[in-house]
C-alpha positions in Angstrom: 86.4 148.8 141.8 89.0 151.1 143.3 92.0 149.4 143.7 94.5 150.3 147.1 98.5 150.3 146.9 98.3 148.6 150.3 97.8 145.0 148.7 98.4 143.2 145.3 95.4 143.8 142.6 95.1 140.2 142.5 94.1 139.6 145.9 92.0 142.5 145.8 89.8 141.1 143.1 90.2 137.9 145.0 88.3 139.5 148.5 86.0 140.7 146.8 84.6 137.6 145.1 85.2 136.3 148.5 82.9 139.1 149.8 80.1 138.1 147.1 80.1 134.8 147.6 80.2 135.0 151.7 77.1 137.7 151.1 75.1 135.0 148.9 75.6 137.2 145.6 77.2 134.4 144.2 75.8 131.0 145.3 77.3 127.4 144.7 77.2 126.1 141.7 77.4 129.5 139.8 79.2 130.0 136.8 81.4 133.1 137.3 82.6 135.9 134.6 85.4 134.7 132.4 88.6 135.6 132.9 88.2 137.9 129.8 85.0 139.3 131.0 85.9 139.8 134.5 89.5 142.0 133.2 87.3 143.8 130.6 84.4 144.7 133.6 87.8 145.3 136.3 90.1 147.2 133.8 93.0 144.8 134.1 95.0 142.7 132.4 93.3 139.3 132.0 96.5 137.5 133.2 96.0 139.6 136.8 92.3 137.5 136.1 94.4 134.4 135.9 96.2 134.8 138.8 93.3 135.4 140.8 91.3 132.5 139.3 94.4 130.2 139.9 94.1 131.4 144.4 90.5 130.9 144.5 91.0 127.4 142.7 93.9 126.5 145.2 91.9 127.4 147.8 88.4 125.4 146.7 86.5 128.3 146.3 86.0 128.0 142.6 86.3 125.2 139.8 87.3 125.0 136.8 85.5 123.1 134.4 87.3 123.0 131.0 86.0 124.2 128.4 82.9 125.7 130.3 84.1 128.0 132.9 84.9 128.7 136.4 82.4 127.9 139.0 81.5 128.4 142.8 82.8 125.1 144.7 79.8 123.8 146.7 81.5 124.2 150.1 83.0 127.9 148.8 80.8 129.9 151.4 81.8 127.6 154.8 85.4 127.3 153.8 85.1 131.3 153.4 83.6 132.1 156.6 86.0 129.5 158.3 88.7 131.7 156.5 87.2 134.8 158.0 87.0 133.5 161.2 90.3 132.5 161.5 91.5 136.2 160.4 89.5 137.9 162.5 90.7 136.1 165.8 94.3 136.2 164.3 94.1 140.1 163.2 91.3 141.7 164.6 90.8 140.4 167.6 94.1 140.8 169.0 94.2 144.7 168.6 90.7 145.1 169.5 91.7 143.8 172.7 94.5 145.7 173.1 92.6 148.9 172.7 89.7 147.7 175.0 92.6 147.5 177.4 94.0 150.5 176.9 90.4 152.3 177.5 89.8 150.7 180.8 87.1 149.0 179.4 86.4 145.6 181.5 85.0 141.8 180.5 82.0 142.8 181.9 81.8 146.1 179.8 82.1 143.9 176.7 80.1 141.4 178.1 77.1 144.1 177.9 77.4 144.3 174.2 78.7 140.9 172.6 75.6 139.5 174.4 74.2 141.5 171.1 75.8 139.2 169.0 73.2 136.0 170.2 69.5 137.5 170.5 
């Protein structure tokens, strides 16, 4: 994984389990790489493992069972795309419109394509 300077390692690692579980790579219920095995595979520091561990547990996307291992929480993948959702209409959305204003381009421009979106 190449990491950016843009954003901490942490979360980085964090997205893209995020990403694997919201493609169906991981699936609820899963047992996940160790925190040793996941640091070896990444090339960092297990405690940078930790840390991301510990997010994804705040946030319910993963469990810890003790002495077993971290998990996919059951509801990880709709708690994800709620997540998503939320950040695109919060941080994409915003500037997309922008620039469809800026273009010219009208509702019923867009209209023409997002009608894409539900075949």
């Amino acid at each position: 994984m190449e990491f950016t300077n843009n954003k901490s390692i942490f979360l980085q690692i964090a997205d893209s389990l995020l990403d694997k579980v919201a493609n169906g790579i991981l699936v609820p219920g899963e047992k996940i790489p160790s925190v040793r095995e996941l640091a070896a595979d990444m090339g960092v520091n297990p405690n940078t493992i930790m840390r991301t561990y510990n997010e994804l547990q705040n946030a319910n996307i993963i469990d810890n069972k003790r002495g077993i291992g971290y998990f996919v929480n059951p509801e990880a993948r709709e708690k994800i795309m709620e997540r998503k959702k939320e950040e695109f209409f919060r941080d994409v959305l915003p500037g997309f419109i922008k620039q469809a204003s800026l273009l010219g381009i009208t509702s019923a421009d867009l209209k023409k394509h997002l009608e894409q979106l539900n075949p």
